[in-house]
N, C-alpha and C positions, 0 to 999 in steps of 0.2 A: 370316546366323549366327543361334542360336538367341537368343540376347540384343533379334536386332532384330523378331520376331516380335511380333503385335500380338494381344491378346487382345480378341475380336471378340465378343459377345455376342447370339444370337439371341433375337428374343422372338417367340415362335410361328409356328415352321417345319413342314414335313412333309420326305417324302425328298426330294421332288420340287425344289422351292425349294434344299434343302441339298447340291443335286448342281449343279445352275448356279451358285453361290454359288461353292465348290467349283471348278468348273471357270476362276474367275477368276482364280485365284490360281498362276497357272504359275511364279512364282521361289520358290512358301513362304515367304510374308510374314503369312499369317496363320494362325491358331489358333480356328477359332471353338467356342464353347458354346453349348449350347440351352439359353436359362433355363427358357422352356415349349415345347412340342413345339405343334402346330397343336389336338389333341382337346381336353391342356387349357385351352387359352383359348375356345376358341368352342364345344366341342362338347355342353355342358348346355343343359340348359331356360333358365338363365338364368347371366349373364355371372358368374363368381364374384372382380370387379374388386378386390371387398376384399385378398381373400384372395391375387389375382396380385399387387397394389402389394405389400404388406408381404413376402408370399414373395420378391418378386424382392429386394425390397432386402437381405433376409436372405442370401439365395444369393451377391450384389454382396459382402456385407459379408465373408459367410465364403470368399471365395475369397483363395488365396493366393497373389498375384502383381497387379499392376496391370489394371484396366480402363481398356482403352483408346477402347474404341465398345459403344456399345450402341444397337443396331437392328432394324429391324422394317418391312414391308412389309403388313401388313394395316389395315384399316379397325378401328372399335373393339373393342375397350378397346384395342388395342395403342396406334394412332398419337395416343389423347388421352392414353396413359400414357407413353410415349416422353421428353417432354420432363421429367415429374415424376422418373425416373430418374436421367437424366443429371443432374439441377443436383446432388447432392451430389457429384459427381466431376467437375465443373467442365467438361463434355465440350461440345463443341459441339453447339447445338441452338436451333432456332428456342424465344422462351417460352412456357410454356402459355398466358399470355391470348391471344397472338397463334394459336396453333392452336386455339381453344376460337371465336373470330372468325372460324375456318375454320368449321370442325365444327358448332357449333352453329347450325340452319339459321335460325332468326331472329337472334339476333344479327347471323350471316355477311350477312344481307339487309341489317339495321338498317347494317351499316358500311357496303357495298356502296353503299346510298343516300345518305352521303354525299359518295363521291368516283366514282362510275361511275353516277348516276341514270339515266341515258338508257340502260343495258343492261342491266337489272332490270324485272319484272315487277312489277305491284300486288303488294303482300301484307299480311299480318295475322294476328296470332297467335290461337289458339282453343283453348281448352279444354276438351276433349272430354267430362269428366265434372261439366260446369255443366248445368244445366237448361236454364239458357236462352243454351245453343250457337250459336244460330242469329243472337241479336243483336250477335252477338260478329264474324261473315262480313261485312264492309265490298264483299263483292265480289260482282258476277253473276256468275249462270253463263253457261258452264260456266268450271272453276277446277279445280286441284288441291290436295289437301289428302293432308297429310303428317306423321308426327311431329317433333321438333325434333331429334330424334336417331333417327337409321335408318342399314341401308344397302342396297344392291343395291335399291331400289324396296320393300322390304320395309312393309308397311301403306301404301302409297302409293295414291292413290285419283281416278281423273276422277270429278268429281260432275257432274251436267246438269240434277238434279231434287232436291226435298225427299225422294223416296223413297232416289234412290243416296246420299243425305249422309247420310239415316238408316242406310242402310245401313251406309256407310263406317264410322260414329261407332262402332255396336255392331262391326266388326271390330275398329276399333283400341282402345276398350275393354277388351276380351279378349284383345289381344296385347301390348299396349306397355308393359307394365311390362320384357320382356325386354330392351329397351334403358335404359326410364326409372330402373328402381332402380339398376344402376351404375353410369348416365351422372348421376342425384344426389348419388350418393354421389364424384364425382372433383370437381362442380362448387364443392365446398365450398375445393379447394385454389385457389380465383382470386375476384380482388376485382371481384364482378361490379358493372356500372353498375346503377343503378334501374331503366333501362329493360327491361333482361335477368334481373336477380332472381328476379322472380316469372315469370317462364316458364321454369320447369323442363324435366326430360326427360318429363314428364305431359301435358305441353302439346304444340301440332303449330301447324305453318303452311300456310298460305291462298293460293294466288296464282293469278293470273289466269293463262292458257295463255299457251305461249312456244315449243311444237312446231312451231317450221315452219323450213323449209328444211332444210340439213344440218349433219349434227352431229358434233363433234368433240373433243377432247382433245389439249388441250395439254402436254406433258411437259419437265418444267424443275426448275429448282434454282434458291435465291438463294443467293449468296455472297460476304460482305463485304460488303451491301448492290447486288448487282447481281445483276439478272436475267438468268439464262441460259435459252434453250428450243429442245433438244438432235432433239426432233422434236414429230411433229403426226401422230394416229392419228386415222383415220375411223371412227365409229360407225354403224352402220347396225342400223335398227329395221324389228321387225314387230308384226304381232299387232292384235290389240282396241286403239283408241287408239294404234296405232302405241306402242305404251311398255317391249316388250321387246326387250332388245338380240339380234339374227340375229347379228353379228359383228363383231368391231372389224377395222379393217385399215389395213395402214400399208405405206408412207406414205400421205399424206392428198391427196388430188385438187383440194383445196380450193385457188384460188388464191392463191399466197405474196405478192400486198398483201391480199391478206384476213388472213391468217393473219399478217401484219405488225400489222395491227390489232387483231389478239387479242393479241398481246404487248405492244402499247403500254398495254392494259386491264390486263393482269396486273399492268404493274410499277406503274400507279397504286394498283391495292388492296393488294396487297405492302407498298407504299413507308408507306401508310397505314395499316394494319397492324401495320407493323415487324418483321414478318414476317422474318427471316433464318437462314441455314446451314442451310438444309433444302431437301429435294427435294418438290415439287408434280405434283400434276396436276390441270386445271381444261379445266373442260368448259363449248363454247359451242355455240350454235347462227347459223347465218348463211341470215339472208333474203334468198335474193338476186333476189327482184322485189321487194323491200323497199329492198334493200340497209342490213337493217339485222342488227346483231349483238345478241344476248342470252347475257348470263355465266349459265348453269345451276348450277354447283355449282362448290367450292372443296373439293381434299382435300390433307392433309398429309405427305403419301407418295408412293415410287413405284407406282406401278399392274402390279400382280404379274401382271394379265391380259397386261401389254402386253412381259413380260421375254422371253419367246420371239421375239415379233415382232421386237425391238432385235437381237435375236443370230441369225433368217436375214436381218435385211435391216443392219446394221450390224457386226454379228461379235460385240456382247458384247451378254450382257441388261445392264440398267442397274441391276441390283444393285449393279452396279461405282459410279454416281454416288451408292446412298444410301450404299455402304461408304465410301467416301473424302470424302464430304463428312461424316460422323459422324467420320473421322478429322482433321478440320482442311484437308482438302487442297480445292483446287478439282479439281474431276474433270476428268479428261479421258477423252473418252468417244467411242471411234471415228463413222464414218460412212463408210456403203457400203463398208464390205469384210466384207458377209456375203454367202452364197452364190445368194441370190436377189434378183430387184427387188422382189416384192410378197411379205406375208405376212399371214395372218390366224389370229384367234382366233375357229371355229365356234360358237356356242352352239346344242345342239340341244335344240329347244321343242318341248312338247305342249300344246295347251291344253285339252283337257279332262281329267279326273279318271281314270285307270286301273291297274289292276295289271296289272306285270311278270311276262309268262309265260316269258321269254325275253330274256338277256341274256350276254354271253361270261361266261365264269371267267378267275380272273385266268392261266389258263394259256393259253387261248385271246387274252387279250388281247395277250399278250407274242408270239405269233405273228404278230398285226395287226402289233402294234409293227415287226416283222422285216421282214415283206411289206411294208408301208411305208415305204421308208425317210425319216427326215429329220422322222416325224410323231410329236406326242405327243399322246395320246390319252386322257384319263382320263374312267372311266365316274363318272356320280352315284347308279344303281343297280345293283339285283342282282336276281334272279328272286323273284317275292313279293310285294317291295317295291310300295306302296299311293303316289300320288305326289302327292294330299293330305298325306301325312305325311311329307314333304321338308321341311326346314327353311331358312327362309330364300331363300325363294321370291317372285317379285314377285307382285301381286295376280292377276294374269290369264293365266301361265301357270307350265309347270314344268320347268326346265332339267335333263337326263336325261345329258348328256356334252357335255364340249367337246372340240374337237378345234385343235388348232394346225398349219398348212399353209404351208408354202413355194412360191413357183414362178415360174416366167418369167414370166406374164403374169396378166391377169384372168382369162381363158379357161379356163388351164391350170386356174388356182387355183380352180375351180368347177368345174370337174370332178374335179377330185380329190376332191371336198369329195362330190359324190354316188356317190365311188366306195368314199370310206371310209364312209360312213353304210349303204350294203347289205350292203360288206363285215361289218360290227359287227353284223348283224342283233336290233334290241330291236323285240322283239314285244308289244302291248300288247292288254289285253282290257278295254274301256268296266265301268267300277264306277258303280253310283245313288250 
């Protein structure tokens, strides 16, 4: 009935996201709103966070009828403003200190080190626009070195020499305010420890390497204080440094006592934390001539790269778990009854510098789309386009389309993958 409808609240969607979304909802149980659409949150020079907090609360306030969830599936501003939202409407939601302990990547370390030491890396915080940066590096090389606020690799950096740290220093100089100014301006809503104070989003962290073996993602929710973890998606890297994602793919190969062990990890930093009623996803790596595990990273959300994959290999994307865990409910969230065993998300990489002489129109893409079937395919240029000035790119190369693929097997699923990449034909010509 229209009475039992729930007023769902998006905060920075595109079409794409708002059609899966959408497709979840087969009895008309919900009603969703875009508070921001996907351009206005991320698509400027620089995050305009102020202006999203107070707008959104504004829009919250003048709407006329109950909010019931309000949610969101991207990395920042959205997942560190998420939790600031919901408290005046009393909605379910992990707190911001507890997501700021995710998010903010030294702090996230500093806690990590007191209940998971053994699956953490050296590290040490640095401040890039001190003179004397260098005595600040507690660590050898080589290391990586990072802002405290990022994301997708973005200013991310392997150093091995005083030349590459020089170098690193002056990129991320010249870039990181695009994170730091409104990742400063949220930090002021939480009562930071002394330790974490003075390291701002101006500041970055140090750590010793931790790339080796394979790697993965963990995908879960807490709820009521309990740890759930619904699947396990594989990451597979290429490139310079091995440090760009080729494709996530799922399910994960990784053995399930392995992968027992990653969740036993989880629920200690969770539990310590205090971390609840929200959906995670947390990325490890495992050595396995080592036989040892390292936790890489902690995020507060679900992983929007991975909602395709949930829905050919489980029947729904897990939109479904951050919608109903924002609604109070534990989720239930199928398994194996999508239409494929394996599914992947392609990232197609270039790494040198060039312009787009050749690329479909969106009329020709909707063609692929056709002659494909099952495939979603979206481009990240157009003919022109210079792929130095792509935004939001890792250090060392430049993601041009991903492509989402279903299929029986490994085999299948790789050939598909080099049938849809000729199909799409993008033509590139080397620029100085």
């Amino acid at each position: 009935m229209e009475t039992s409808m729930k007023n769902i609240f998006i905060f920075g969607t595109d079409d794409f996201d708002l059609a899966q979304i959408r497709a979840l909802d087969d009895q008309g149980q919900y009603r969703l709103h875009q508070l921001y659409d996907y351009k206005e949150v991320r698509a400027g020079a620089e995050f305009p966070v102020q202006k999203l907090y107070t707008g959104a609360l504004k829009k919250l306030a003048d709407f006329k009828g109950p909010v019931d969830a309000i949610v969101g599936f991207w990395d920042f501003p959205v997942s560190t403003l998420l939790p600031l939202l919901r408290k005046p409407y009393n909605l379910p939601s992990p707190s911001f200190e507890s997501v700021l302990k995710c998010e903010h990547k030294y702090w996230s370390r500093l806690e990590q080190s007191r209940v998971v030491p053994d699956c953490i890396p050296d590290f040490c915080e640095v401040d890039p626009f001190s003179d004397d940066f260098r005595s600040q590096i507690t660590l050898s090389y080589p290391f990586w070195i990072k802002p405290v606020k990022a994301v997708s690799s973005y200013l991310g950096f392997k150093v091995r020499n005083d030349a590459e740290l020089e170098h690193a220093i002056a990129r991320i100089r010249e870039g990181i305010s695009r994170f730091a100014n409104p990742f400063n301006y949220l930090l002021q809503f939480a009562e930071l420890p002394a330790d974490v104070a003075a390291v701002d989003g101006n500041h970055c962290i140090a750590e010793s390497i931790i790339a080796k073996g394979r790697q993965c993602t963990l995908e879960g929710y807490v709820y009521a204080g309990e740890v759930t973890v619904y699947g396990v998606v594989d990451s597979i890297r290429e490139g310079k440094h091995r440090s760009s994602f080729s494709r996530y793919q799922y399910p994960s190969s990784i053995p399930g006592h392995i992968q027992q062990r990653m969740i036993t990890i989880t629920e200690k930093f969770f539990g310590h934390i205090d971390f609840d009623n929200g959906p995670f996803n947390i990325e490890y790596y495992w050595d396995s001539r080592r036989d040892r595990i390292w936790l890489l990273e902690v995020n507060t959300r679900i992983s929007r790269s991975h909602c395709p994959l949930f829905q050919k290999v489980d029947g729904e994307t897990h939109h479904k778990v951050m919608i109903e865990l924002a609604l109070g409910k534990r989720p239930a969230f199928p398994y194996r009854q999508g239409k494929y065993r394996i599914a992947a998300k392609f990232m197609w990489r270039v790494y040198d510098d060039a312009q787009v002489t050749h690329a479909p129109s969106p009329e020709q893409l909707e063609e692929l789309q056709r002659q494909f079937t099952d495939v979603d395919i979206k481009l990240h240029v157009k003919r022109g386009d210079v792929l130095s000035t792509l935004k939001e790119q890792d250090s060392y190369s430049f993601e041009v389309a991903v492509i989402f693929i279903g299929a029986g097997s490994q085999s299948e699923l790789l050939r598909k993958y080099r049938e849809i990449k000729t199909a799409i034909r993008i033509e590139l010509e080397p620029v100085d």
